[in-house]
NUZA-757082 format. One record per atom (N, C-alpha, C): residue in three letters; x, y, z. Coordinates in steps of 0.2 Angstrom, whole numbers, plus 5000, padded with zeros to 4 digits. Layout:
ALAXYZ
...
% end
This chain:
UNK486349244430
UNK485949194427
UNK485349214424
UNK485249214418
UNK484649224414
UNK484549184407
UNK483949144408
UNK483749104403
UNK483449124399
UNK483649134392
UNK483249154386
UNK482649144386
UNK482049154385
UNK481249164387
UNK481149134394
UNK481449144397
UNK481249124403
UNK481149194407
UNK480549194410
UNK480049264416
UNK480349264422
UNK480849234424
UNK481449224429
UNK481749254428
UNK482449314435
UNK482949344434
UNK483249284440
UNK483949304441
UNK484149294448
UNK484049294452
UNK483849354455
UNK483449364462
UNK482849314464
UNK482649294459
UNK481949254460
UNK482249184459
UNK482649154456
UNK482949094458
UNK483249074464
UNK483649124467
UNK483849164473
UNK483449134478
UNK482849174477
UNK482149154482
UNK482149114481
UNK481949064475
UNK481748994479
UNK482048934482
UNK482848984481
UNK483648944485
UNK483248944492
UNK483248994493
UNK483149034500
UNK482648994505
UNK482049004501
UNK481148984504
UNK481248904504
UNK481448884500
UNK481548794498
UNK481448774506
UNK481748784512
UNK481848754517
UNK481148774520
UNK480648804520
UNK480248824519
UNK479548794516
UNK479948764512
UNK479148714509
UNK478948744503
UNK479248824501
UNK479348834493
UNK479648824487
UNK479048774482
UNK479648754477
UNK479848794471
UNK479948774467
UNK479948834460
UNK479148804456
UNK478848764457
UNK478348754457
UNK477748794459
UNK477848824466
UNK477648854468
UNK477548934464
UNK478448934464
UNK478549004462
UNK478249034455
UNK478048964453
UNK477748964446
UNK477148984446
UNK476548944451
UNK475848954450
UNK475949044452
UNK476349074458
UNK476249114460
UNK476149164456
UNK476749164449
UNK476849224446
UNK476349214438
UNK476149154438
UNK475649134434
UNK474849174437
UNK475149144443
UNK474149194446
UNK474249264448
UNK474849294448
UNK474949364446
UNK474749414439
UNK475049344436
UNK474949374430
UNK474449364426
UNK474149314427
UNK473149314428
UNK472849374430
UNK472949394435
UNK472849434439
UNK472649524435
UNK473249524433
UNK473449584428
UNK473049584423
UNK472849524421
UNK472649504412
UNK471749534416
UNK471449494422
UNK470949484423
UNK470649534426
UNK471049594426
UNK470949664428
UNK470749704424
UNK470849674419
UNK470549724412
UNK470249704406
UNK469949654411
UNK469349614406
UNK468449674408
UNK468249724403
UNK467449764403
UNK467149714405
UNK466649734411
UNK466049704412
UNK465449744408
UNK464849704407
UNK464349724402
UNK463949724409
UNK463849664414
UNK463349664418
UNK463649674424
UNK463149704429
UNK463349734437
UNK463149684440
UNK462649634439
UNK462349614443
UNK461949554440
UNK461649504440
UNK461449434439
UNK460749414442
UNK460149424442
UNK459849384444
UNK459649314439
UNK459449264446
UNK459449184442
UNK459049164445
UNK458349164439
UNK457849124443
UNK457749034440
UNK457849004448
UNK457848924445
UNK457348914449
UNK457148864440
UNK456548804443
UNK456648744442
UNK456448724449
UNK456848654453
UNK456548604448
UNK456648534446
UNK456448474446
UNK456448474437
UNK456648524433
UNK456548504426
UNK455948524423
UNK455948604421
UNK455348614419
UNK455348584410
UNK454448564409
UNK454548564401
UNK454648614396
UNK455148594392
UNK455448654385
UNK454648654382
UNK454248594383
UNK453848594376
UNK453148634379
UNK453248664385
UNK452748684389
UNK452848754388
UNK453448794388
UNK453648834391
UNK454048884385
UNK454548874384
UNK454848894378
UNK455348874371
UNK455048814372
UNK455248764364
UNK454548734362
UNK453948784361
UNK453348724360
UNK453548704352
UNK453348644351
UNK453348614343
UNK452548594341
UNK452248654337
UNK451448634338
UNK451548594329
UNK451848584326
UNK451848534321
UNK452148464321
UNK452348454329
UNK452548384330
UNK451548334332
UNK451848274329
UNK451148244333
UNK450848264339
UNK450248254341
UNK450048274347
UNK450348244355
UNK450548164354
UNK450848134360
UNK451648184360
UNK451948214355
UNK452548244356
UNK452448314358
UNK452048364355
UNK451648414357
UNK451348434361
UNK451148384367
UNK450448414370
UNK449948444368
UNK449548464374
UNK448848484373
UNK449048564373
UNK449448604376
UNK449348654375
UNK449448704369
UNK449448754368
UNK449448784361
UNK450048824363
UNK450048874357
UNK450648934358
UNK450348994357
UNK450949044359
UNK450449094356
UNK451149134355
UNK451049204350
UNK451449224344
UNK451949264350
UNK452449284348
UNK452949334354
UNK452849394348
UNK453249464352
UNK453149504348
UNK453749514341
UNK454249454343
UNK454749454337
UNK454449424331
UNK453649384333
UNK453749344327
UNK453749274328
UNK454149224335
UNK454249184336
UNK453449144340
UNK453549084342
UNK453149074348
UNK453349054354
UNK452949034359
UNK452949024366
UNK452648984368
UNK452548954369
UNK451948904375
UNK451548964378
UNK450848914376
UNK450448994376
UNK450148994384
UNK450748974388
UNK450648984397
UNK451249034397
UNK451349074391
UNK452049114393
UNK451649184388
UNK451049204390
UNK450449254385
UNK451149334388
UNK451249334394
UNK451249414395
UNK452249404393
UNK452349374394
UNK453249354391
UNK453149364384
UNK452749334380
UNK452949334374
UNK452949404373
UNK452549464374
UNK452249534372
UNK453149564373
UNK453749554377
UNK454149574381
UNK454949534375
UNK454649474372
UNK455149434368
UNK455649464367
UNK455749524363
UNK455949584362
UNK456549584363
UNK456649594371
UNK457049604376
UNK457449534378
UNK457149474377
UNK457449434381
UNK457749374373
UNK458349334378
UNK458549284374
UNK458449214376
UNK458149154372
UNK458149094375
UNK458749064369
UNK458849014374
UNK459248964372
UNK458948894371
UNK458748864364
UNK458548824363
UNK458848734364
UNK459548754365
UNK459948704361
UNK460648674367
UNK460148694375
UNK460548684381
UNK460348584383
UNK461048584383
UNK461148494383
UNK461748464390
UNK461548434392
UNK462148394396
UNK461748324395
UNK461948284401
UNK462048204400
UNK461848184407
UNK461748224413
UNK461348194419
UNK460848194419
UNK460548124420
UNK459448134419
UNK459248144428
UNK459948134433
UNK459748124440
UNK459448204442
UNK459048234447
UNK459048304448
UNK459748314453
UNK460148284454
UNK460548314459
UNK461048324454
UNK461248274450
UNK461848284444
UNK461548344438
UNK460948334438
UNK461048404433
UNK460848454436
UNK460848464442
UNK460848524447
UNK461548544448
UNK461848524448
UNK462848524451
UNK462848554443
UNK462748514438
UNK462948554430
UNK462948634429
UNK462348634431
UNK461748694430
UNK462148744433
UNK462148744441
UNK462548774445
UNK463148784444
UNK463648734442
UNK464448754442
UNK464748754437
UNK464348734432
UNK464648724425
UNK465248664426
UNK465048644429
UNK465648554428
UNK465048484431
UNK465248454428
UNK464948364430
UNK465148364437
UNK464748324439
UNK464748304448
UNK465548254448
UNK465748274453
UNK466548244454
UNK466348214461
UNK466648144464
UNK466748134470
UNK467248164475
UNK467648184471
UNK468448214475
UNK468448264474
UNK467948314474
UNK467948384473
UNK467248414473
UNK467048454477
UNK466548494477
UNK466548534474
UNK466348554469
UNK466348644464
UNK466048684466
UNK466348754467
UNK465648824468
UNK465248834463
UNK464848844466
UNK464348884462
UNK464348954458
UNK464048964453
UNK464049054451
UNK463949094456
UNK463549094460
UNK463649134468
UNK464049154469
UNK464449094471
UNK464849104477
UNK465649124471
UNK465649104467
UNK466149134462
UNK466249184462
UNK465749244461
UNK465549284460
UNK465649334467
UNK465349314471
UNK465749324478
UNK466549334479
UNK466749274479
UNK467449264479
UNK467849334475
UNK467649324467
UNK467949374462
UNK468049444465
UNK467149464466
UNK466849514465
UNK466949564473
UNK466749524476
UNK466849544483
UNK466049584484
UNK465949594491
UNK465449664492
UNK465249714491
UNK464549744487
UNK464649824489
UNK464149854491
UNK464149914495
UNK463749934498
UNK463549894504
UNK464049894508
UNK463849824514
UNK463349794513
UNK463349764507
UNK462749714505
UNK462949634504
UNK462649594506
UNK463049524503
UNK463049514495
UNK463749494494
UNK463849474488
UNK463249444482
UNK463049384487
UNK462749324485
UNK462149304489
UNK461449304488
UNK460849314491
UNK460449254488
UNK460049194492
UNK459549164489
UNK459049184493
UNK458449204487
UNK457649204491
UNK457449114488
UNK456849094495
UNK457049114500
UNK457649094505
UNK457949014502
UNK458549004506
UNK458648954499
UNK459548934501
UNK460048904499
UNK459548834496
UNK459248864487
UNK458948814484
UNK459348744486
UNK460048694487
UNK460148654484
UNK460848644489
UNK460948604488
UNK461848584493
UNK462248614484
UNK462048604480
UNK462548634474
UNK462648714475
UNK462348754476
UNK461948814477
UNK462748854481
UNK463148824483
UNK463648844490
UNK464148864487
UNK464648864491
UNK465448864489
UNK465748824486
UNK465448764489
UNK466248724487
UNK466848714492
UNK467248694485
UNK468048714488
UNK468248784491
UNK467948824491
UNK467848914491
UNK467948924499
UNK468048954503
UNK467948964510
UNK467248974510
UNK466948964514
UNK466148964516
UNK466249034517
UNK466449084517
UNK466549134518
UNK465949174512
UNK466049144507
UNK465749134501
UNK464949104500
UNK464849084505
UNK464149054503
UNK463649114504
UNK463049084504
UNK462649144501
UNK462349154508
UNK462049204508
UNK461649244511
UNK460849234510
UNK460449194513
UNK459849164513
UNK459349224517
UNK458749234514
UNK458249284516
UNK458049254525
UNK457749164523
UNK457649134528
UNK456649124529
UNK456349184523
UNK455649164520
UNK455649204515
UNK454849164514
UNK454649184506
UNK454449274507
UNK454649294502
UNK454149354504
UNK453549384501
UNK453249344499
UNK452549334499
UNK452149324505
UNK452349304511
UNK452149314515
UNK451949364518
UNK451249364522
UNK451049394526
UNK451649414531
UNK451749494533
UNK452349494538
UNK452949474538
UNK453249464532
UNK453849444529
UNK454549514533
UNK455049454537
UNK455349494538
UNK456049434537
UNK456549484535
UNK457249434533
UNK457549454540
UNK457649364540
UNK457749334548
UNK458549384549
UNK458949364556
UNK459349404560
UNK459549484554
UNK459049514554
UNK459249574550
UNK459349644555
UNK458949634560
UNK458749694565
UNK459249664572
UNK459349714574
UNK459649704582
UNK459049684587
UNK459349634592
UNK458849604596
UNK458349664602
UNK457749624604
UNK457649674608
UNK457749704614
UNK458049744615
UNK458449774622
UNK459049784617
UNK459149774614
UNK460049794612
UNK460149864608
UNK460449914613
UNK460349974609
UNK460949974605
UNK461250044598
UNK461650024594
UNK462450044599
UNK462450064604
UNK463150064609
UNK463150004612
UNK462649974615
UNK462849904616
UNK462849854611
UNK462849854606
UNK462749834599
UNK463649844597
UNK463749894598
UNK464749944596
UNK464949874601
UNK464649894610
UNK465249824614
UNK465449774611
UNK464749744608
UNK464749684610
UNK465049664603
UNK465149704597
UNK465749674593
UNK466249714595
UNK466649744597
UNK467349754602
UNK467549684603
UNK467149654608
UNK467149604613
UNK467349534607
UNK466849554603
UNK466949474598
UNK467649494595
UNK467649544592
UNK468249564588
UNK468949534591
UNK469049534598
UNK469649524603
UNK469649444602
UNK469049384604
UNK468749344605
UNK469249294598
UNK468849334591
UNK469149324585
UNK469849334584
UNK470149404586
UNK470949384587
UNK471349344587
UNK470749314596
UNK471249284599
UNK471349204595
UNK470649154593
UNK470849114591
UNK471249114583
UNK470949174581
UNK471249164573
UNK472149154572
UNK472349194579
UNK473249194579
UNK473449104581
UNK472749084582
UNK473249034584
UNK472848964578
UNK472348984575
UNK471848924571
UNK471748964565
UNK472148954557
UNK472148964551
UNK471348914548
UNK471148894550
UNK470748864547
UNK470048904543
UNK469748874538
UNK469348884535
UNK468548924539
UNK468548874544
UNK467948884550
UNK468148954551
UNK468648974556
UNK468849024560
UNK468849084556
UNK469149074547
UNK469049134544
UNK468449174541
UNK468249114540
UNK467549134536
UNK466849144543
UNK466949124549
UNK466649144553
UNK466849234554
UNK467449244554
UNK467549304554
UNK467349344551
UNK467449324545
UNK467049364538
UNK466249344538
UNK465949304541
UNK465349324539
UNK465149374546
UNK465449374552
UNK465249424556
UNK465449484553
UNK465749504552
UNK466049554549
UNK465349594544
UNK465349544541
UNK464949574534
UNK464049564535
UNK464149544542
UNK463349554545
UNK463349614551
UNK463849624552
UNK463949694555
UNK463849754551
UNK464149734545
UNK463849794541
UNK463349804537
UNK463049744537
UNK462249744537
UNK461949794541
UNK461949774546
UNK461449774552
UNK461749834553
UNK462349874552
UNK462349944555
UNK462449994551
UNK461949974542
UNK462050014539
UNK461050004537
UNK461250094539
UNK460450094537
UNK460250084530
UNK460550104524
UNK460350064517
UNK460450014515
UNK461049974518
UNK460749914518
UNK460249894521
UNK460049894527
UNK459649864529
UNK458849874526
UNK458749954523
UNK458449974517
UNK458249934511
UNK458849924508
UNK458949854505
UNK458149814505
UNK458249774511
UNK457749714512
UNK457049724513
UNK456649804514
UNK456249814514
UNK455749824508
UNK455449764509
UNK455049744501
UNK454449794500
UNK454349794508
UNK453749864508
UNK453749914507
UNK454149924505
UNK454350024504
UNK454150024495
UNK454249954491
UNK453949984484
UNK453149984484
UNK453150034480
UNK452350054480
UNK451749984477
UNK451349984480
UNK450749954481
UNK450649924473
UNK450549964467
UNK450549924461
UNK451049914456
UNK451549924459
UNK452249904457
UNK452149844460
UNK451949814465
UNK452149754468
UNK451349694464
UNK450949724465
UNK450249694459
UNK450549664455
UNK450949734451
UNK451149704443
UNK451449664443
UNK451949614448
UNK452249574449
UNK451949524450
UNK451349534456
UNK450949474457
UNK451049464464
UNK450649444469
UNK450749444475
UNK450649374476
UNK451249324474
UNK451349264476
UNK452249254475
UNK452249204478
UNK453149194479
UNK453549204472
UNK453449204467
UNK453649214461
UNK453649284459
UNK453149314460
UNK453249394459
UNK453349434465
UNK453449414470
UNK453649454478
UNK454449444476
UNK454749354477
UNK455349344476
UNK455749394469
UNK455449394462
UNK455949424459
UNK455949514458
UNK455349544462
UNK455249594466
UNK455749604471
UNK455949574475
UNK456549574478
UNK457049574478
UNK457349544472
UNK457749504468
UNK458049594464
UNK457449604461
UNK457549694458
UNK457749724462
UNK457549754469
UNK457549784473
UNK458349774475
UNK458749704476
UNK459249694480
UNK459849734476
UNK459649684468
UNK460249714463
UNK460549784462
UNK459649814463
UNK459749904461
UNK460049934467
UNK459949904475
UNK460749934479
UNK461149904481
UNK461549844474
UNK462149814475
UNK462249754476
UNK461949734476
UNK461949634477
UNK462049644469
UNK462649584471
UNK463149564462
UNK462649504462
UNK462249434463
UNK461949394462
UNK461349364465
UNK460549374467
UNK460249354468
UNK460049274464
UNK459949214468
UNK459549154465
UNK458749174469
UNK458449154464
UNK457649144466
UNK457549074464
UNK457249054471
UNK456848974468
UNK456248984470
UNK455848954462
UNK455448954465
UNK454648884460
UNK454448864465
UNK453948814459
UNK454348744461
UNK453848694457
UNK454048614457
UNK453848594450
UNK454248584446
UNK454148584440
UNK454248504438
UNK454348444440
UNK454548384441
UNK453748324438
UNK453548354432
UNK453148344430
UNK453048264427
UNK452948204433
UNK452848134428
UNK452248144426
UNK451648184430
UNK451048154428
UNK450848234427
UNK450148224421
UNK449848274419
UNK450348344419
UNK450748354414
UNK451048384414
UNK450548474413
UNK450048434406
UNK449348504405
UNK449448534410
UNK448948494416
UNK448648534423
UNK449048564426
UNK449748534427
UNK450148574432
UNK450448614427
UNK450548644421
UNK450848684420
UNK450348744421
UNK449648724417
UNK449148784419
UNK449148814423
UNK449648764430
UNK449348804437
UNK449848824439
UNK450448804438
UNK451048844440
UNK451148904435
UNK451048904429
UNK451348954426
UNK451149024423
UNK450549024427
UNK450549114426
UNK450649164431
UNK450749144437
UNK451049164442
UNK452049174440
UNK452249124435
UNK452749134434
UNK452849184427
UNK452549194423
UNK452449224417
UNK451949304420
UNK451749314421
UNK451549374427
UNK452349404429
UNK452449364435
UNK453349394436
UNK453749394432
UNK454049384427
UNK454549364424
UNK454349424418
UNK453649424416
UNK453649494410
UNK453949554415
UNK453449554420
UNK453849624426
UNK454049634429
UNK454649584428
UNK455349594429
UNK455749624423
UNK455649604418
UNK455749634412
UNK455749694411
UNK455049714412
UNK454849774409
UNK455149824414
UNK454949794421
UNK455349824425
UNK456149864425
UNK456449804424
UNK457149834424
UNK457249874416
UNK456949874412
UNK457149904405
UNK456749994407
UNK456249994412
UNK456050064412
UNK456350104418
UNK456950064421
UNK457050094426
UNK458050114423
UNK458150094418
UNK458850074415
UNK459150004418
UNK458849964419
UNK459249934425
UNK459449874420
UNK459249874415
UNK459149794409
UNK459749794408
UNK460149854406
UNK460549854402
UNK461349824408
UNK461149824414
UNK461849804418
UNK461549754423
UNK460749714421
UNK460649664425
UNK460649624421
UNK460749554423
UNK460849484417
UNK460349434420
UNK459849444417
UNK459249374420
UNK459449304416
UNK459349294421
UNK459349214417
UNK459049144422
UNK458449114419
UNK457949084420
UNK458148994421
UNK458148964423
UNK458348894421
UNK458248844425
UNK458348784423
UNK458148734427
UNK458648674426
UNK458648624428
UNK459148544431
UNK459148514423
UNK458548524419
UNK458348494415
UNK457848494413
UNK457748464405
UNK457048454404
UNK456648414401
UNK456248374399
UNK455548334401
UNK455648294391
UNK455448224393
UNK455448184389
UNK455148224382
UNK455248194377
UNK454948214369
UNK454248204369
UNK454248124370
UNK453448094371
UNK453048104378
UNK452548114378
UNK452148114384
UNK451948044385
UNK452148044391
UNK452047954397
UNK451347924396
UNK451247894400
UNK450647854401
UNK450347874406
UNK450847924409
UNK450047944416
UNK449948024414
UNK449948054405
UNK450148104401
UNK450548174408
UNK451148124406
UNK451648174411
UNK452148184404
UNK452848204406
UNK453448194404
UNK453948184410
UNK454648154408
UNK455048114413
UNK455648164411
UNK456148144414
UNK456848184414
UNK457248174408
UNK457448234406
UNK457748244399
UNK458148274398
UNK458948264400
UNK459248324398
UNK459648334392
UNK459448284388
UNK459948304380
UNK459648364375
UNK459048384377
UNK458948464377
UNK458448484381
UNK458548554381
UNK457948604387
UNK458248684384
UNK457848714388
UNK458248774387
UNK458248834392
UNK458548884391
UNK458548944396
UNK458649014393
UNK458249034399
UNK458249104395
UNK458649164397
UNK458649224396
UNK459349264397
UNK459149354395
UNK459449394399
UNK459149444397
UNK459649494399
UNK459449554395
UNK459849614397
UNK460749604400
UNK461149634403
UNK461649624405
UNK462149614400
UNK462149634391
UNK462349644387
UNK462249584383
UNK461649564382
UNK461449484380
UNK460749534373
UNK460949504367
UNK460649534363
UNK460049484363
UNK459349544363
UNK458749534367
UNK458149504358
UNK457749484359
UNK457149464353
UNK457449404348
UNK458049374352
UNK458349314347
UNK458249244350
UNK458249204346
UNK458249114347
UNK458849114346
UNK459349074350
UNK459949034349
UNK460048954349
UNK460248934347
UNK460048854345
UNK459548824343
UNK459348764341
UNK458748754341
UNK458648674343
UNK458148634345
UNK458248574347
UNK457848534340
UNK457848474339
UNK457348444331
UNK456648464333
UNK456448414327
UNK455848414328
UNK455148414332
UNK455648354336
UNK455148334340
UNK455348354348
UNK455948404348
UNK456048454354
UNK456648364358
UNK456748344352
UNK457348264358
UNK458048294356
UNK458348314355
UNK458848334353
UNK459148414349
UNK459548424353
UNK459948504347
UNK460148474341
UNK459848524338
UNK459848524328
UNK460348564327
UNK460448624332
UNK460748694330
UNK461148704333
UNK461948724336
UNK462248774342
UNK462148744348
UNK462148674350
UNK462048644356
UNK462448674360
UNK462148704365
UNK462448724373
UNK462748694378
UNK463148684380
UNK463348654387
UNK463148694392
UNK463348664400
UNK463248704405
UNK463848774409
UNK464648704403
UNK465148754402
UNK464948834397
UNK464748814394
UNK464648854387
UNK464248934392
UNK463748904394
UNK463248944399
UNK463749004403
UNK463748934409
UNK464448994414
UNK464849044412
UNK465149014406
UNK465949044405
UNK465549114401
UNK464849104398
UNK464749164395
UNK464149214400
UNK464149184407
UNK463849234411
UNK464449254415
UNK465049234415
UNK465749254418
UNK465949304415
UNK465949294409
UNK466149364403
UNK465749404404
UNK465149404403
UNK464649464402
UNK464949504412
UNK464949464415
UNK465249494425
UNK465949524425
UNK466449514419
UNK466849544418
UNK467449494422
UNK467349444422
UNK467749374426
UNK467849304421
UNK468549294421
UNK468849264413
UNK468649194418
UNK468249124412
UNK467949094416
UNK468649034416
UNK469349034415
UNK469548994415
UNK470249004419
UNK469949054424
UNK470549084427
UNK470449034433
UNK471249014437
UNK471448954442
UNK471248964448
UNK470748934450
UNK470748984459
UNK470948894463
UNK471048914468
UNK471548864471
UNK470948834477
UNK471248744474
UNK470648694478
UNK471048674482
UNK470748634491
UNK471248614494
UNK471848564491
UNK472248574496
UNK473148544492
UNK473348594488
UNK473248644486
UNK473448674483
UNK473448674476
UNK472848634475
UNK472648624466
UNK472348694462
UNK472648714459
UNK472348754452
UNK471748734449
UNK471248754451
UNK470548724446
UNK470348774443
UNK470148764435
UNK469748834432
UNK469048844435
UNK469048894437
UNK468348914435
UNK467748884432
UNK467948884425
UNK467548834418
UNK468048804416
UNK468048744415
UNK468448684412
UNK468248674404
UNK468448704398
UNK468248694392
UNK467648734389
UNK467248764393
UNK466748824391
UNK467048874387
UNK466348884379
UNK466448924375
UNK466048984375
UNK466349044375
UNK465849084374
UNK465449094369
UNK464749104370
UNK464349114365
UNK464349174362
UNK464649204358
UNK464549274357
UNK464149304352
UNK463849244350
UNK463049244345
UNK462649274350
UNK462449254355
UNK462149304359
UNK462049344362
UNK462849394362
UNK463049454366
UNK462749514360
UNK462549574362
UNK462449634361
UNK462849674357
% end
């Protein structure tokens, strides 16, 4: 028995004679040899980047503050602030003086749009590159990235400084196997140490060997008798915190103090330049994804003041991350990328704030094989909408999934057995690739 284009022989119609009693149907037999053969195809997809850091700013920073300023729109649409020149040529908001000198290097996206004005619905965007679902929780790029990529250097996959910004931020449908790995504090703190990193006191590394022996049997034993999601992923996070803790470079890793004294300066010694100091630190031995959160960007009132004062401490860090990974080589296989939920009204309010915006904003992008000193998109005039190459949030992921060498529309399987892509409809920007 063999059907003309059909990827069936006998033997394998056979088997699903056979399994059928089983609960295997030929539908089954379909996804299986479909995710097999994904599998192959997604094996020999080049990755550009090793590694990902994402620094998000919670609550909607402004585009017209930050990286879309319009100094020829009126002044209730412009603000009070001014700009000041990049070294391509272009501008900035002139709260982004030490970024601009570095423009060169990095890529914004002018012409990033969705349709959630709430911060939790365009947080879930942001993060999963899909609309918030009530039947379905979606992973995040972390934990994606996790799943795909797996560990290296007993390092966690997936890292937030300094914890788990957001319930979006997680797995999902993913086993919690997959969730991130939280610091637990800032590191900008005074005596900053990442919580369960060391062995307790009294426990030497021999009774440290017993005492997983003893789990090891403990986990056996339930695991042979409960498949569940709990019991596996508890597994795998001990596991993968055992090689933490018993490997001396990982735990190397986490030591922020070991980089020299004006290395940490140039960053800035506040949560913004400690965290993406860290952030460098983790990528350069192995962590495939750092999130940084950091700031409150959620500006209804005086948006002037609060930008003045949040944002030099972020433009501080963010050149010296730059500058950093480009002299160390690391730009070329690290992917920064800057962003937030949303961004802030055209016109300035009544209590001179901006409100929630998301029919444009933008994000910025660097290294990791993303061509550096360019604008892509653009929003109008007066910064209320994309004029040019409007962005999605699909558009985003599917093109930081390619640059990681992970095809953004491959099936990973949600409970019941559902096939979900990855990105649902995402186009790669290759305007912006290198």
């Amino acid at each position: 028995m063999n059907c003309s284009g059909s990827p069936f022989n006998r033997r394998q119609f056979l088997t699903v004679g056979a399994l059928g009693g089983l609960g295997l149907t030929l539908s089954d037999l379909l996804h299986l040899e479909r995710a097999q053969a994904q599998q192959k195809q997604y094996a020999q997809l080049p990755a550009k980047a090793q590694s990902v850091i994402h620094l998000f700013l919670p609550g909607g920073i402004a585009h017209q503050e930050s990286f879309d300023p319009k100094p020829y729109a009126p002044l209730e649409y412009r603000g009070e602030i001014g700009t000041v020149s990049t070294n391509t040529g272009e501008v900035f908001s002139a709260t982004l003086p030490r970024l601009a000198k570095v423009a060169d290097k990095v890529a914004v996206i002018r012409s990033m749009t969705h349709n959630e004005a709430a911060h939790e619905r365009g947080t879930h965007n942001m993060f999963t590159g899909y609309r918030p679902s009530p039947a379905l929780q979606y992973p995040c790029l972390g934990s994606v990235v996790s799943h795909e990529l797996g560990p290296r250097n007993n390092l966690p996959p997936y890292v937030c400084i300094p914890n788990q910004p957001n319930e979006f931020a997680g797995s999902g449908y993913l086993s919690s196997a997959f969730a991130p790995f939280s610091l637990g504090a800032d590191p900008a703190v005074s005596g900053f140490q990442v919580r369960d990193l060391s062995l307790p006191g009294g426990v030497t590394d021999e009774r440290f060997a017993r005492r997983r022996s003893a789990l090891e049997a403990v986990n056996d034993y339930f695991a042979a008798r409960d498949r569940s999601d709990t019991v596996l992923a508890m597994d795998t996070f001990y596991e993968r915190a055992y090689n933490l803790i018993s490997s001396p470079a990982a735990r190397e890793a986490f030591q922020l103090d070991a980089e020299p004294a004006p290395l940490r300066d140039a960053y800035g010694r506040n949560s913004a330049g400690q965290g993406l100091l860290m952030a460098r630190r983790l990528v350069a031995a192995g962590v495939r994804l750092v999130t940084v959160t950091y700031g409150s960007w959620d500006h209804h009132n005086q948006v002037t003041a609060n930008m003045q004062r949040q944002m030099p401490n972020l433009d501080q860090a963010l050149a010296a991350l730059v500058e950093d990974l480009a002299q160390s080589g690391l730009l070329n296989e690290t992917l920064v990328m800057v962003s937030s939920e949303f961004g802030r009204t055209p016109k300035i309010n009544g209590t001179a704030g901006r409100d929630h915006w998301p029919k444009v904003f933008s994000v910025l992008l660097a290294g990791g094989g993303i061509r550096g000193g360019m604008i892509y998109g653009a929003s109008n005039a007066t910064a209320a909408e994309p004029e040019l190459d409007p962005v999605s949030p699909a558009d985003l992921a599917t093109t930081v999934y390619h640059q990681l060498g992970i095809v953004a529309d491959k099936e990973l399987m949600a409970p019941g057995n559902r096939p979900i892509e990855i990105v649902d409809g995402g186009t790669l920007l290759k305007g912006l690739l290198a």
